[in-house]
N, C-alpha and C positions, 0 to 999 in steps of 0.2 A: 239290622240288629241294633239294638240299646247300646251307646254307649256309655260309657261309667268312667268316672273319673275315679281309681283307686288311689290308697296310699302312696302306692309308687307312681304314678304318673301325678299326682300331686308333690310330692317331690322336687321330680324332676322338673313342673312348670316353675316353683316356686326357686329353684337352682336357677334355671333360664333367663327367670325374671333377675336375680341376683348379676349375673353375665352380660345380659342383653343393654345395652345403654338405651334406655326410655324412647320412644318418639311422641312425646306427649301430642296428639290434635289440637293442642291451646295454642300451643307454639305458633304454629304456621297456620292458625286459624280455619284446620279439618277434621270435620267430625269422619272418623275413621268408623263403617260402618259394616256388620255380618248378614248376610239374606242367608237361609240355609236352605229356601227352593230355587229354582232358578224360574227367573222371570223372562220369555224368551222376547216376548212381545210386552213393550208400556205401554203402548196403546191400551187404552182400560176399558174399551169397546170391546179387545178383542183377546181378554185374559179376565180370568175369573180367582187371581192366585190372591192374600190378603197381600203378599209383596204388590201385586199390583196394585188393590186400593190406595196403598200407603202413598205408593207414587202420584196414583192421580192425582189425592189430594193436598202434593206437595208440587205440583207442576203446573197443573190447569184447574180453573174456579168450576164452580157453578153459579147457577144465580141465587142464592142463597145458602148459608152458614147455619148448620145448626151449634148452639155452642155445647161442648159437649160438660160443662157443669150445672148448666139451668134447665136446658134441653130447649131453650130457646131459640124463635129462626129469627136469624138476622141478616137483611140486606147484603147481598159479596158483588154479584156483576149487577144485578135488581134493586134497585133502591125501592120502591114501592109495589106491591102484588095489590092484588083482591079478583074473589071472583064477582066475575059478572054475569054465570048462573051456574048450574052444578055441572056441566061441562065444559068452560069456558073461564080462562083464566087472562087478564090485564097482568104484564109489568115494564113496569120504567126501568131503562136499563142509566146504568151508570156513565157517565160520559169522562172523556179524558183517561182511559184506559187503556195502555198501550201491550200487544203482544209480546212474546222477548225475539219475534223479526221485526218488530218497530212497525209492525201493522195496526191501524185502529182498531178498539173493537166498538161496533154498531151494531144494529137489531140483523143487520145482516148474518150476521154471525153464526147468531139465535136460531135464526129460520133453517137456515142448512143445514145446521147439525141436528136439531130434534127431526127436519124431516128426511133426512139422509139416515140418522142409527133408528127414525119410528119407521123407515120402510124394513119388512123383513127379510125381502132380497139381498140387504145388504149383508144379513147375515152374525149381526151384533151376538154375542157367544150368551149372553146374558138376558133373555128377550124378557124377562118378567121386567126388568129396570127399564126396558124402554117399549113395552107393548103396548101401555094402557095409552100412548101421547096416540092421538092421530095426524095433528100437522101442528104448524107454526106460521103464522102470516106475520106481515112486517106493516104496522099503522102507523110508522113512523120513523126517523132516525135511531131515536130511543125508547121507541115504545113496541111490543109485539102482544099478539094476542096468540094463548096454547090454547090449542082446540083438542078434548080427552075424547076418547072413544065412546068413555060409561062414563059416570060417576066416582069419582076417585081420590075421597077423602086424603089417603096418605101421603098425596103430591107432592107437598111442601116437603116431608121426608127424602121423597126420591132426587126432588128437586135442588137440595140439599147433600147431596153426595155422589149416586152413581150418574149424574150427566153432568159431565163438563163439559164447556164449552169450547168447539176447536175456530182458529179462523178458516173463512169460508173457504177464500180464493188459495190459500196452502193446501187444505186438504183435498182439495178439488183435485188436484195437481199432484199429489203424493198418496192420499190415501191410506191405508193401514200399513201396510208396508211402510211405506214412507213416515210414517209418523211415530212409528217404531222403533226408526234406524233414527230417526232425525225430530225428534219431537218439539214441538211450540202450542204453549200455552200461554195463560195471563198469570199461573200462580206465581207464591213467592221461591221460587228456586228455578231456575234452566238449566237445562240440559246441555253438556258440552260435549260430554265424547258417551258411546255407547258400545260396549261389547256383550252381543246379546246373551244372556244368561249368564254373565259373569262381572261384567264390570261397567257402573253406571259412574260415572261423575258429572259433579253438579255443581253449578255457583251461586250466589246469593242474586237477585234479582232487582239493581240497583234502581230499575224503571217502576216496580211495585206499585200499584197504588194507595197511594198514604193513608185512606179509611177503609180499610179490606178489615174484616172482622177478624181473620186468622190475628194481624196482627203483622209489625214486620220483620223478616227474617232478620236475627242476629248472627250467625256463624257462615263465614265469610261460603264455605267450600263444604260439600258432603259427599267421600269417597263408599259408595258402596261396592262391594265384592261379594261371591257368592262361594261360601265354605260351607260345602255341607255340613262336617265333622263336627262336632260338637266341643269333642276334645283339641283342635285344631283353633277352633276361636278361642277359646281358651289362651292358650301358649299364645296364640299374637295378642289377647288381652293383656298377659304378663310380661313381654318382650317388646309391648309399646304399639304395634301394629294398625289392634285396634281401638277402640275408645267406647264401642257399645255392641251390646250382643241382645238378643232377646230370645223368648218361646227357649229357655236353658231347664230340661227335665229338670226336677223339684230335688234329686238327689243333687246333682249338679251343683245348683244351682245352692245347697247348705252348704256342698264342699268348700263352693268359691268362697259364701259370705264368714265361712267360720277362719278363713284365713286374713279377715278383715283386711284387705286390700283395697277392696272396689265397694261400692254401691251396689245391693241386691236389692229389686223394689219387685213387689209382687201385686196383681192385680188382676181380677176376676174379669172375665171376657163376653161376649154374647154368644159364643158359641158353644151349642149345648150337645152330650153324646148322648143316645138312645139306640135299641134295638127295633128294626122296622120288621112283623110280621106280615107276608103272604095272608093276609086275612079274607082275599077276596077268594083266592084257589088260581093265581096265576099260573101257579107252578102245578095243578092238579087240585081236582076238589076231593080228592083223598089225602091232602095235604094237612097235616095233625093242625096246621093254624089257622083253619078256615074255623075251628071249634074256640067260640068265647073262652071255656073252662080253661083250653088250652094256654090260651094267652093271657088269662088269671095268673095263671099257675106260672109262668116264667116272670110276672112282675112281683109274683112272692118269693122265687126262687135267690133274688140277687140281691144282697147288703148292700147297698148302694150307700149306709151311711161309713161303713168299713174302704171303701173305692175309695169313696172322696178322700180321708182319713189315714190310709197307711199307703195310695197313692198317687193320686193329685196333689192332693197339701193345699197351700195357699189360700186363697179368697174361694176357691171351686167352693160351690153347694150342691144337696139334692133338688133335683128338679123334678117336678108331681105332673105335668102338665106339657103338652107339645109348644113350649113358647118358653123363651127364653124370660125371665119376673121383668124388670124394665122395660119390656117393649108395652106400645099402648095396645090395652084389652086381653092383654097376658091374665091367667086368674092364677091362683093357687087353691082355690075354690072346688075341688074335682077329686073323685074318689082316689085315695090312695092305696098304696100297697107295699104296706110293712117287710123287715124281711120276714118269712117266716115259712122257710122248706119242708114243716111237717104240714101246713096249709099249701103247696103246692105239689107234695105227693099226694095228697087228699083227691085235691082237683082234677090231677093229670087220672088218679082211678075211676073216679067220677065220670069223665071223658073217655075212659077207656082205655086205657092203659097203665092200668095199676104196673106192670113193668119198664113203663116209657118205653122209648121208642128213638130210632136216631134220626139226624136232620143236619142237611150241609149247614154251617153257620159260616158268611162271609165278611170279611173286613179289608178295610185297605188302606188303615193306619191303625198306629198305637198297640201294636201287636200286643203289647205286656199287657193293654188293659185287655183288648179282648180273650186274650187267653185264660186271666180272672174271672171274668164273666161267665167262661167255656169251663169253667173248674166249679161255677156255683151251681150251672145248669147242668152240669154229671154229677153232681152231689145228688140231684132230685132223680136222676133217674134220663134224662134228655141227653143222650150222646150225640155229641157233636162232632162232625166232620170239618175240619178249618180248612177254611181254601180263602186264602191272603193274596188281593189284588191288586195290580193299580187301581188309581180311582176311577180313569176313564175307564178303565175295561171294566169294572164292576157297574158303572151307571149305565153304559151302554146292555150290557145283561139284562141287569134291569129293567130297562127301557121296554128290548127287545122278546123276553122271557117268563123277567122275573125270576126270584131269588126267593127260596123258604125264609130263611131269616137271615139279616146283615146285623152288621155294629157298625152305624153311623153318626156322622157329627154334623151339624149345621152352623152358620155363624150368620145370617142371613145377612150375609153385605153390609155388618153394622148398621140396616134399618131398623130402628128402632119403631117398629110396629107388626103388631101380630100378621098381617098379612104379606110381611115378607118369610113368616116360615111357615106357617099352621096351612094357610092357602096356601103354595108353595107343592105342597104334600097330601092335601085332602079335596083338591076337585076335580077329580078322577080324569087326572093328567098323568102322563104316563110315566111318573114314579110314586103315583098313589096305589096302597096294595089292600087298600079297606074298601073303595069304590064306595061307600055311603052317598046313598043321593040326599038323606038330610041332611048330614055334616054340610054338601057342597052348596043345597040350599040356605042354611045360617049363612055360612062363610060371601056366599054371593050378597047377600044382604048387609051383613057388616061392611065387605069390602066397598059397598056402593053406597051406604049412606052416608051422608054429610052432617047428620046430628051422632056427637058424642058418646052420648048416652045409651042411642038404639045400635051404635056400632060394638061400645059395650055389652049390650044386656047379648047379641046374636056372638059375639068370639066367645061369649062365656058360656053359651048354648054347644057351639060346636067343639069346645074344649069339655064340655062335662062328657059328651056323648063316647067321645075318644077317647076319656079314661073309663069311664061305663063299658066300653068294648073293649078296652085292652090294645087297640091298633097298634101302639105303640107300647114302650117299656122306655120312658121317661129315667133317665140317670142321673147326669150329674151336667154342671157349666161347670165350662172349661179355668181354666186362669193359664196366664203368662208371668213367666220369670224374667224380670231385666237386670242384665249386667252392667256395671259404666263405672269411667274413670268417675272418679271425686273430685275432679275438675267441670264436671259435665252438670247445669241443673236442668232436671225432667223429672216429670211426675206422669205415670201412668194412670191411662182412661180407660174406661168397662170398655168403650166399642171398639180396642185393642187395633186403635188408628194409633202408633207415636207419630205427633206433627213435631217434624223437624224443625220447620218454621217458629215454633215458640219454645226452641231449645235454647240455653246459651252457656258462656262459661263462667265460670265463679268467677 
């Protein structure tokens, strides 16, 4: 359930706050931090939560930085790339780079972790971030060559975020488990004690190496704790507790800023929400969403400029298109669909059902929006059945069954490129519900060529097709609320990574 922060429980923080004698994180030099999921595993191999991204890439490197204001890659454990043909990648690793167990890091490194998380035995939670590699060989101290499977222009992206580097002979010897309870990496922060899903503490990484493109960590210590409440981080923000909160629902998050206390920063995210239609007949080919008209008619059905407007707020926009605008080969180029529910009762009679008809509709967050949603599609005539799940038990349904219609969100691992969501969803893998075999042939052609242009002109092919079909109902991108002392300087980025690492204090 929602929680809200009313008059009276604002109040009573703001009394607390009056009571409480401060523990300011400047002091003792701790950023005092909220996760509101629990992270059980850090290991980033073998958790898919954004709490875990955030961790990876404040614990362990990869071989290259993308930065996230220019969108350029820059050299981190690699000082020099290039290919050396469209499946074959050269890089020079960085030398003088110490683990936080005081282990070198070398091309060995390299080698065992790409072919350790690119075997699928191993079971990596996330296999699209490490499928495309197929080994890694060692030509040297500091040199290794990546051998891809296909063609895989987006490398430099993946290679930039979800693989970081572990040391060999540790992980060898600990494994996931192990590295879980006990984690080493080369980034700027180590790990010192771990209580899993609930208490992570961290220290600044005095060994760092001096030209890491992150930059070097300034705040000595980062205490994170896992409070779900909303209301709860709150009161330790006012009582001194903590120092920073994030993802603070938009009412919330006016309440906190109107009592001009703390710093509110708002910032749009990559993660977008949409309605996925059974458009193949997963669930029966008597299923009302196997009909285009059909799924016309529910992308006419929903004010999506109202959603954004009286309930996300912030930086959120409409999205026309199954891709988040920033990622590369995203269009905005692609049929849209206005609100307009007397064109959607039209369609649905058109189709057959000048009465409508009813349909399980599933989610497994954000209940208030989709209940919005569920209140635009009974205005036309579409009764909907809510059935509210966890996440894993609704992707595995899916997987397994399939689902007439969900409200889903995507945030594709802050890859910033179309082929971490559109492919992701459309090459009749088993949470694709359109099966299109020319969607999947575009998409196989972008995802593999290495010219820009042709990788453009084919996402822009397989995005037109999908809003021409309806597969999807395109909504809205997400935004995050952050909260912080005015002691604390951070500035919030679209791919809703905060690097601790380039926080500091006034």
């Amino acid at each position: 359930m929602k929680t809200v922060l009313t008059g009276a429980s604002l109040f009573a923080l703001t009394m607390l706050a009056a009571a409480t004698p401060a523990l300011a994180g400047k002091s003792d030099d701790t950023l005092n931090i909220a996760f509101t999921k629990e992270l059980e595993n850090i290991d980033g191999y073998f958790n898919s939560a954004r709490e875990g991204v955030i961790m990876q890439r404040t614990v362990w490197d990869s071989l290259l930085y993308r930065d996230p204001e220019t969108g350029e890659y820059k050299g981190n454990l690699a000082t020099d790339w290039k290919w050396v043909d469209d499946v074959t990648l050269d890089f020079t690793l960085r030398q003088g780079v110490k683990f936080h167990n005081g282990a070198d890091f070398t091309a060995d490194d390299v080698v065992y972790t790409v072919n350790w998380v690119a075997d699928p035995s191993h079971g990596v939670k996330t296999q699209r971030n490490v499928n495309w590699m197929k080994s890694a060989e060692k030509l040297g101290p500091y040199k290794v060559r990546l051998h891809l499977k296909a063609p895989f222009p987006a490398a430099f992206e993946y290679l930039s975020g979800p693989v970081p580097i572990y040391p060999h002979k540790y992980y060898a010897e600990v494994g996931p488990s192990g590295m879980g309870q006990h984690p080493v990496g080369t980034g700027p922060y180590k790990v010192v004690s771990v209580d899993p899903g609930k208490h992570f503490v961290l220290e600044k990484f005095d060994g760092y190496f001096k030209d890491s493109p992150k930059g070097q960590p300034k705040i000595g210590h980062l205490d994170i704790r896992t409070i779900p409440d909303v209301n709860t981080q709150a009161a330790e923000l006012f009582s001194g507790g903590l120092d920073w909160i994030w993802q603070v629902p938009a009412d919330q998050a006016e309440s906190l800023k109107a009592l001009d206390q703390f710093t509110v920063a708002n910032e749009s995210t990559m993660r977008i929400g949409y309605l996925d239609m059974d458009a193949a007949g997963q669930t029966g080919k008597d299923n009302p969403m196997t009909k285009l008209k059909v799924r016309q008619a529910i992308n006419y059905a929903i004010d999506r400029e109202a959603l954004v407007k009286v309930m996300l707020k912030g930086k959120s926009k409409v999205v026309n298109a199954a891709c988040f605008p920033s990622q590369f080969g995203c269009t905005d180029d692609v049929t849209k669909y206005p609100y307009d529910p007397a064109k959607a009762k039209e369609l649905l009679a058109e189709a057959g059902y000048p009465d409508g008809f009813s349909v399980d509709f599933y989610a497994y967050r954000d209940r208030e929006y989709a209940e919005a949603i569920m209140g635009y599609l009974n205005a036309v005539g579409i009764n909907t059945n809510f059935k509210f799940l966890q996440y894993s038990a609704l992707r595995e349904l899916r997987m397994s069954q399939g689902v007439p219609m969900s409200f889903q969100t995507w945030g594709s691992y802050s890859i910033n490129d179309v082929s971490a969501i559109t492919s992701e969803f459309f090459k009749l893998g088993s949470l694709d519900s359109a099966h299109d075999e020319q969607v999947k042939e575009w998409l196989d052609t972008a995802d593999s060529s290495i010219d820009p242009e042709k990788r453009k002109e084919y996402y822009k092919k397989a995005l037109q097709r999908i809003a021409d079909e309806a597969y999807w109902a395109p909504l809205f991108s997400y935004n995050s609320n952050y909260v912080f002392t005015r002691d604390l300087e951070f500035t919030p980025t679209t791919d809703a990574i905060p690097r601790f690492f380039q926080m500091s204090w006034k």
